[in-house]
C-alpha positions as CSV (number, residue, x, y, z in Angstrom):
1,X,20.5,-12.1,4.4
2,X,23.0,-10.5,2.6
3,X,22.5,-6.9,1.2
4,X,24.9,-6.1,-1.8
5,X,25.5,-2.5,-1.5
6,X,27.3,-2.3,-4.8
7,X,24.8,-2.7,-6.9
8,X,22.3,-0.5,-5.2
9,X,20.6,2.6,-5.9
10,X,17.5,4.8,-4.9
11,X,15.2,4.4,-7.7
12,X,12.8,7.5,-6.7
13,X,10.1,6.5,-9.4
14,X,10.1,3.3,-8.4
15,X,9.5,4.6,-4.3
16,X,6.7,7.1,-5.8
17,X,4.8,4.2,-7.4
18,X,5.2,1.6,-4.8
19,X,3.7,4.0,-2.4
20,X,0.9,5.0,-4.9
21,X,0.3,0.7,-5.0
22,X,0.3,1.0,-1.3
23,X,-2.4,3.9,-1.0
24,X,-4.8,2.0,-3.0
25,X,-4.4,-1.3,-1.0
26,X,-2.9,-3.2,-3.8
27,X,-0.3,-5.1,-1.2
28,X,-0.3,-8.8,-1.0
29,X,2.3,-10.4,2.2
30,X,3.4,-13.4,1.9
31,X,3.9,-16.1,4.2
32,X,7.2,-15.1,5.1
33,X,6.7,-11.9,5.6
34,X,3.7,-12.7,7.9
35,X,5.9,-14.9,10.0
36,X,8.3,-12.1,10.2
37,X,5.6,-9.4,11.1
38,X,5.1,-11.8,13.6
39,X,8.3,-11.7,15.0
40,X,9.0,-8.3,14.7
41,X,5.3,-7.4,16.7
42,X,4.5,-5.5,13.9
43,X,0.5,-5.4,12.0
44,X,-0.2,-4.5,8.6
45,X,-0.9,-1.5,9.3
46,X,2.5,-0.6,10.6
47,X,3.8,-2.2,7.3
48,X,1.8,-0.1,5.4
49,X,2.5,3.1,7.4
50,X,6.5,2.2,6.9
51,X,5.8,1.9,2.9
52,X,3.7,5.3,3.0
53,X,6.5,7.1,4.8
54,X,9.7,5.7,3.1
55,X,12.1,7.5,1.9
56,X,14.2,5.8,-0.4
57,X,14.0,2.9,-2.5
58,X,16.9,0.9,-3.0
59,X,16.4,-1.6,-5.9
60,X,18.3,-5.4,-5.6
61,X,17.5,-7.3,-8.3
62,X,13.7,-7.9,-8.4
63,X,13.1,-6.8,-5.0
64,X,12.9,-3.3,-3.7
65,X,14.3,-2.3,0.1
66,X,12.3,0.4,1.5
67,X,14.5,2.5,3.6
68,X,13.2,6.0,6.0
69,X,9.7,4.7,7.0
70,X,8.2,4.1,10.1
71,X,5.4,2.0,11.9
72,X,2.5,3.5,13.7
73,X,4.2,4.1,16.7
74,X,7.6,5.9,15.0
75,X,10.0,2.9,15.1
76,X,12.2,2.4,11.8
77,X,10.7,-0.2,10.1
78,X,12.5,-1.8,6.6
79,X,10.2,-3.5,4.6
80,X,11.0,-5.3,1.0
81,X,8.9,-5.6,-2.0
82,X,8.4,-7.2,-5.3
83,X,6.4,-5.4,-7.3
84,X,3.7,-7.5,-9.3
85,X,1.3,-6.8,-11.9
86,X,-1.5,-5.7,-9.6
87,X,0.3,-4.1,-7.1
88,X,2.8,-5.4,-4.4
89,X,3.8,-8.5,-2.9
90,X,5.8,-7.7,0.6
91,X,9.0,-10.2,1.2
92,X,9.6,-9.5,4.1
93,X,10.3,-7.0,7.0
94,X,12.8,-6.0,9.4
């Protein structure tokens, strides 16, 4: 996957109300992201911890890398969002 750090930036709005989408279970993973939970040994849980405790959103395109957050058990966990009218679709993790 290629990460264009040009045309990045920390969108701090953006992180505050993707984490408020989060805290009211408005998250939707698809199947990709399933298969790469999978790989990575990760639950949603974790995923959901890691989008709580982000802390910094970097916006690419339509998609939204979540950077600084954790899993359950304190590993560094990058997850990657599109936000959708009723909340959030995860892309995948990392």
């Amino acid at each position: 996957m290629r990460h264009d750090v040009t045309s990045s930036r920390h969108d701090v709005p953006r992180l505050e109300a993707i984490q408020h989408a989060c805290r009211y279970g408005r998250v939707v993973m698809t199947g990709h992201a399933v298969d790469e939970a999978e790989s990575a040994h990760v639950q949603a849980r974790d995923i959901e911890h890691a989008i709580r405790s982000a802390t910094r959103a970097v916006v690419q395109g339509s998609k939204v890398r979540l950077e600084g957050g954790t899993d359950l058990d304190g590993d560094g966990l990058v997850v990657v969002v599109c936000e959708i009218q009723c909340g959030l679709k995860v892309v995948t993790v990392w």
